[in-house]
N, C-alpha and C positions, 0 to 999 in steps of 0.2 A: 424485596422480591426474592423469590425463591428459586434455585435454577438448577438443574442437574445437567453438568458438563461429562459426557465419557467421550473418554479417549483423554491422555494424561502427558501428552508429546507434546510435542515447542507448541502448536497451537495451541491444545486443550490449555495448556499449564500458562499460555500467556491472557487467553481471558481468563483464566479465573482470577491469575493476577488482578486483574483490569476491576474483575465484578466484585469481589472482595476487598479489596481497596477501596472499595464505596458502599462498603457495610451491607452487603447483600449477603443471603444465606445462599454459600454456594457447596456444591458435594460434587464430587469429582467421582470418575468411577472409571477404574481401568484394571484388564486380566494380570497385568505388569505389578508386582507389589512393589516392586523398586520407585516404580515413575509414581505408584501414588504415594508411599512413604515421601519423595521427593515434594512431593505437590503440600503434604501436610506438614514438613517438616520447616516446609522457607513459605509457605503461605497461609490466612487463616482460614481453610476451608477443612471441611470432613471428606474422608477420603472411603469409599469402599472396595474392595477387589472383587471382580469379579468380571462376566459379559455381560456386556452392555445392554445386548438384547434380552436375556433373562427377566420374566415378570420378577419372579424374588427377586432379583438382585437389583432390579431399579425398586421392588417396594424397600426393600431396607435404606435403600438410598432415599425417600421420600415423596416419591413418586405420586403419593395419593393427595398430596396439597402442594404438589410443585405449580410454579408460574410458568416455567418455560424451562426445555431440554433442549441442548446443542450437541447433535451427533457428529463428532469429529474427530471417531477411531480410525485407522488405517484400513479399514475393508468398507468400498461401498453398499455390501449385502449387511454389513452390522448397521451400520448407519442408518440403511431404510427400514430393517424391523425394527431398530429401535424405536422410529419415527414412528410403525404401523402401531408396538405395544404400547407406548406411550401415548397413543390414540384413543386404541379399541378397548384398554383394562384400565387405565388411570384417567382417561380427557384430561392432559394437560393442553393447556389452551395451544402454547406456542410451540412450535415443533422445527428445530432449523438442522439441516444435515448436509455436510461434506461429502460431495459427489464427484468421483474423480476419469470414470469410465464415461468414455464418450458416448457409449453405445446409451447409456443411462442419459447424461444429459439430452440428446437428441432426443427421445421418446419423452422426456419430462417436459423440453420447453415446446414441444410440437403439441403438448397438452393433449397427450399420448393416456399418460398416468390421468387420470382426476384424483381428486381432492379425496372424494367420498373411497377412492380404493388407494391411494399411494399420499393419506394424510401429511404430507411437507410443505407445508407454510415457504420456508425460502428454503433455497436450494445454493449451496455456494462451492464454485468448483473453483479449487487453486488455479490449474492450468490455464481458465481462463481470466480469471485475474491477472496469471502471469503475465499472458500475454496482449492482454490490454495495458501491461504496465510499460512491456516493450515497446511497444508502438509509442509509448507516449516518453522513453528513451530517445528514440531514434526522432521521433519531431521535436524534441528539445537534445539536438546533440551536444551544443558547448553542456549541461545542466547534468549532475550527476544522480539526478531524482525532482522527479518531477507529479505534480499530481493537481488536475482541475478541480476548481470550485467555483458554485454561482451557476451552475448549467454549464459550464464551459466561459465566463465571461471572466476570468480571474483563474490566474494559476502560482503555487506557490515553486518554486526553482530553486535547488539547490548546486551551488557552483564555487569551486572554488578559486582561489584567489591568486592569481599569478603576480609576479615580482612585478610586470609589467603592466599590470591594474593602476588605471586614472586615479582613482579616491583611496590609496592606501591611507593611510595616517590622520584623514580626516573626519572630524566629529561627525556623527549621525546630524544632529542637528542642524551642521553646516552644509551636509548633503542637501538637506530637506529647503536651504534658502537656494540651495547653488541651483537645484532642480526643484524648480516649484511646479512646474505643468506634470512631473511626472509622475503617474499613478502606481506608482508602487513603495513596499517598505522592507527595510530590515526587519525580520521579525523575529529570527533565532540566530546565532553563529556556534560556532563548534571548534574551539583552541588548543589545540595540544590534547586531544582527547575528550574535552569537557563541551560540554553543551551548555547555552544561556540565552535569555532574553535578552538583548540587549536596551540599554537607556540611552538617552540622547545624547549624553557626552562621549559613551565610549567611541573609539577609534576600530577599525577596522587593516589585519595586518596581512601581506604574506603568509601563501600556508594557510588561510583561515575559509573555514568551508562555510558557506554563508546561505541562509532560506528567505530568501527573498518572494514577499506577496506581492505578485502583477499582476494590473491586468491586461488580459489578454491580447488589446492593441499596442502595447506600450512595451510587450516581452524583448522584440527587436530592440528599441532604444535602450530597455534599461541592460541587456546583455553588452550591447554595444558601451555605456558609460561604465561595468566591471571590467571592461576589458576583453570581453568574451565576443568572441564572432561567429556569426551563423553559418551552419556548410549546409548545402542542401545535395538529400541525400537521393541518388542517382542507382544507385548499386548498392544491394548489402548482400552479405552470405550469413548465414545461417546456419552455425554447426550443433546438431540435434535435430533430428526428423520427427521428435516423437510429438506427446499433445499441444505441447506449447510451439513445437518450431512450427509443427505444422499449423498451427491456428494464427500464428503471424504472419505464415508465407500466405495461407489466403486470405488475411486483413490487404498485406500489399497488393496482391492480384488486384482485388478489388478496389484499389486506392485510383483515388483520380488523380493524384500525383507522379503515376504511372514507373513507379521504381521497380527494377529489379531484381530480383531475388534470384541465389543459387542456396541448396540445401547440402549439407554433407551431413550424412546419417553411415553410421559405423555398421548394424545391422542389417542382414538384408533384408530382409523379409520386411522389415520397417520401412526402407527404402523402399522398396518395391509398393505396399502400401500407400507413402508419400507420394511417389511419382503417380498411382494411376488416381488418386484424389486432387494431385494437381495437373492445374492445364497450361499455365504459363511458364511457370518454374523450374527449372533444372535441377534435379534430382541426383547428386553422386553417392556410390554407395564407396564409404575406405574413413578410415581414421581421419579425424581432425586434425590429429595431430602431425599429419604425414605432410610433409614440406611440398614434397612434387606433386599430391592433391589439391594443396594448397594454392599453388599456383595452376592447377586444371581449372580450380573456380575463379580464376583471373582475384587472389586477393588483394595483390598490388594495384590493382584498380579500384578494386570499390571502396566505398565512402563508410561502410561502417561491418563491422562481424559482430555477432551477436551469439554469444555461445550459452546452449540452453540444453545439456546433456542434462541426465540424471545424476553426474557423479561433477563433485564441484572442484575436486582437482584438476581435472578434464576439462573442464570450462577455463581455469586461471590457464594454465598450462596453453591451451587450445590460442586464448585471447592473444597471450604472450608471444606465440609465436605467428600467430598472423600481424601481431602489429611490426614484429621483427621483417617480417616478408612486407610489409610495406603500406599495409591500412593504416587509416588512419586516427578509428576510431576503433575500439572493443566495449561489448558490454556483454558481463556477466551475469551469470544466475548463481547465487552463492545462498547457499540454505546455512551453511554454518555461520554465526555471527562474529565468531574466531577467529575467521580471514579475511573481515571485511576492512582490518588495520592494513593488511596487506597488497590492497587496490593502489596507492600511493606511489611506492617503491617496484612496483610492479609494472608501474604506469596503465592502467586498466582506468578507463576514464569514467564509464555509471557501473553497477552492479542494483539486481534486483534480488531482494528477498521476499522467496515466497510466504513465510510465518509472516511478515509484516503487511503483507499484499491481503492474506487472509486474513489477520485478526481483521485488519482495519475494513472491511469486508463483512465479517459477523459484527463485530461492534455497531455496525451504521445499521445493523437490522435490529439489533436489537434493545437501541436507545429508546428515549421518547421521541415518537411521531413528529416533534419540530425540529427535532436534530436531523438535517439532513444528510450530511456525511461527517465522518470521520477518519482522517489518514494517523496513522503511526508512523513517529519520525524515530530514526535507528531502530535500534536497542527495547523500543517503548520507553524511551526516554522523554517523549514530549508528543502533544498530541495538536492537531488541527484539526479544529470543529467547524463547524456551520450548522446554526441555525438560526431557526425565528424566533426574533424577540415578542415576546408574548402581552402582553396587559398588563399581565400580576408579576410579571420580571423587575426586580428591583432595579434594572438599567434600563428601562420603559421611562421615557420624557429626561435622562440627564444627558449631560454634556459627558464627551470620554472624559476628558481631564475632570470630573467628579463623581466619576465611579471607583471605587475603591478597589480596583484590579490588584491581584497580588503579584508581586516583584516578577514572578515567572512568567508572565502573562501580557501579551499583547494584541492587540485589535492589526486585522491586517487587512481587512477590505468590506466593506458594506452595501447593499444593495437596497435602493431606495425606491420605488418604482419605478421596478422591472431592469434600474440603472446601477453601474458599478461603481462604488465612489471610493478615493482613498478618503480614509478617514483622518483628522486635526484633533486638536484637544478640542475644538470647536465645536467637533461636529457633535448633533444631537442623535443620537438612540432611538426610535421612535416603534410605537407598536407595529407588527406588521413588517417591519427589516428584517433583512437576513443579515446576520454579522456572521464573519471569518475570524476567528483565533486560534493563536499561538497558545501553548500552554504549556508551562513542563507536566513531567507527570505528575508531582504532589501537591501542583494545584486544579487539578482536574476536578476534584469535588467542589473546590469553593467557585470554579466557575459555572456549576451545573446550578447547585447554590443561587448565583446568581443570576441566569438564564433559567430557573427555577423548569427543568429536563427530568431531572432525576425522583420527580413524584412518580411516575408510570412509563413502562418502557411498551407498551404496545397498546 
């Protein structure tokens, strides 16, 4: 497949990683000759400088036999003529662009734009990724990452491992007799830096951050045998007003779980904004960082802060000291991947990355049609797929335990008609499943391979 990616920043440059890793012809195209020297120099794609919207500058990029163009420069006006020239002078078939202006998404999903005048196939907006990612922080508060699969029937957890955890030192496999009714697995851990699949003898220690596939009735219990206990959340505050704080403060308004929310936004004119879009919510305008603000938003009461500025020191910072004034919970929005060592030591209990929230976001649009989602775990260090097992899939009629899965690679949940099942070395494969896997990243091809995904991506 043929693809033209512009814009050459953490997202551009992580798919292309992603698409060129699986032998696709990919061209990157960004004004910045630094970010594309970058893109060419540590990945194997071609690189052109220039704007994105420019007919020349997408024809030299390849424009007139591309497969599909991902607009995801930093300006949502380049993103949509990109969208429009890549339509009206080349017909590339697939057209996906990064939409970050609210004012734009409103008028797109109110199906404002048509097709035949504002050609964009998907539309993917970070902010609201973000803050779907939030929300699904704050309903798994022990879990420091969290993300549904199966429709919501099965979710993978990430949690780490306190000194005080039931199952330190014992085998995976002696988990799996000790808990037989329970529908979930170890599918990845992460030791001192390193990420792996684990097999059924390793042990599990202290310190160890663990991605466990549940399903979704069973979350309670299997938090509860790590050690992890549920708070439920009654109060959060909110420091950052802008698209993301505010698209979570009105996910909770509308929650039937009826929590509430205060906002601290630094800006006024933002606040001001804030407040008269929201109707339940208490709107402060002053630093997050300000102690006796801190306590205006009653911190020491509520059950979780959730810090979602644009600037990510202001966020650790922000967390740190609400949790010092007496929350009990902080979660970050952290765009640099640099400080995400520093969650730990900080005590900062989830962190959200938005590059991750959005690759894994264009990836799911732009697989083949059986792959239903895709999440990215850290770094792009490992991936979790779902999809349909297809007829002509070499794992169509066998047993797990005689599928030739590669070491990185685990099965973590199956869906059998319309039901969620943990999977045995027993269980059979069958046309028509949906399977969940674990993957690291370098075996991502031979699982597509296998799941035979990677013939056509739309």
């Amino acid at each position: 497949m043929k693809v033209i990616i512009c814009g050459a920043g953490q997202v551009g440059w992580q798919i292309a990683r992603h698409l060129s890793g699986e032998q696709n012809d990919v061209t990157v195209v960004d004004n910045n000759p630094e970010l594309v020297r970058r893109a060419t120099d540590t990945l194997d794609v071609q690189g052109i400088t220039g704007f994105a919207s420019y007919p020349d500058i997408l024809d030299r990029a390849g424009a007139r036999d591309a497969d599909m163009i991902i607009a995801a420069t930093f300006s949502d006006e380049v993103n949509m003529v990109t969208c429009q020239v890549a339509h009206s002078v080349f017909a590339i078939p697939r057209k996906i662009a990064r939409l970050r202006s609210q004012s734009y998404l409103t008028a797109i999903y109110s199906d404002l734009y048509r097709r035949d005048h504002m050609p964009i196939d998907v539309v993917i907006s970070p902010e609201k990724e973000v803050a779907e990612a939030a929300l699904q922080r704050l309903a798994a508060p022990a879990a420091f990452d969290t993300e549904n699969f199966l429709a919501g029937k099965a979710q993978v957890l990430g949690i780490v491992l306190d000194e005080d955890c039931p199952v330190l030192n014992t085998p995976l496999r002696q988990l799996t007799d000790l808990f037989s009714t329970l529908r979930a697995i170890v599918v990845g851990v992460r030791r001192e830096g390193t990420l792996f699949a684990p097999d059924a003898g390793d042990q599990l220690f202290a310190g160890d951050q663990v991605y466990l596939c549940t399903h979704r009735e069973d979350v309670p219990r299997a938090m509860d045998i790590f050690g992890k206990k549920q708070r439920k959340q009654e109060r959060v505050v909110i420091i950052g007003g802008g698209n993301v704080g505010l698209a979570v403060a009105h996910a909770l308004e509308a929650s039937p779980e009826r929590i509430r929310a205060k906002v601290i936004e630094k800006n006024r004119k933002c606040a001001e904004l804030a407040a008269n879009a929201l109707e339940k919510t208490i709107v402060l305008n002053g630093d997050g960082l300000n102690t006796d603000l801190l306590a205006e938003a009653s911190i020491s009461r509520a059950d979780a802060v959730l810090c979602v500025t644009d600037d990510d020191k202001t966020n650790l910072l922000s967390a740190v000291r609400a949790k010092a004034s007496g929350c009990p919970m902080a979660i970050c929005l952290v765009n640099d991947p640099t400080l995400v060592p520093l969650m730990g030591p900080l005590d900062i209990d989830a962190y959200i990355n938005p590059r991750a929230t959005t690759v894994s976001s264009i990836l799911r649009h732009i697989r083949h049609g059986r792959v239903r989602q895709i999440y990215s775990i850290g770094d792009a260090e490992a991936e979790v797929i779902e999809a349909q097992v297809l007829s002509t899939s070499p794992i169509a009629g066998q047993t797990i335990r005689d599928i030739d899965f590669p070491e990185g690679v685990l099965v973590g949940m199956l869906e059998k008609g319309g039901k969620a099942v943990r999977p045995t070395g027993t269980t059979r494969v069958e046309e028509g499943d949906v399977i969940v896997i674990f993957s690291m990243a370098n075996d991502v091809p031979e699982v597509e391979r296998l799941l035979q995904v990677s013939i056509d991506f739309f």
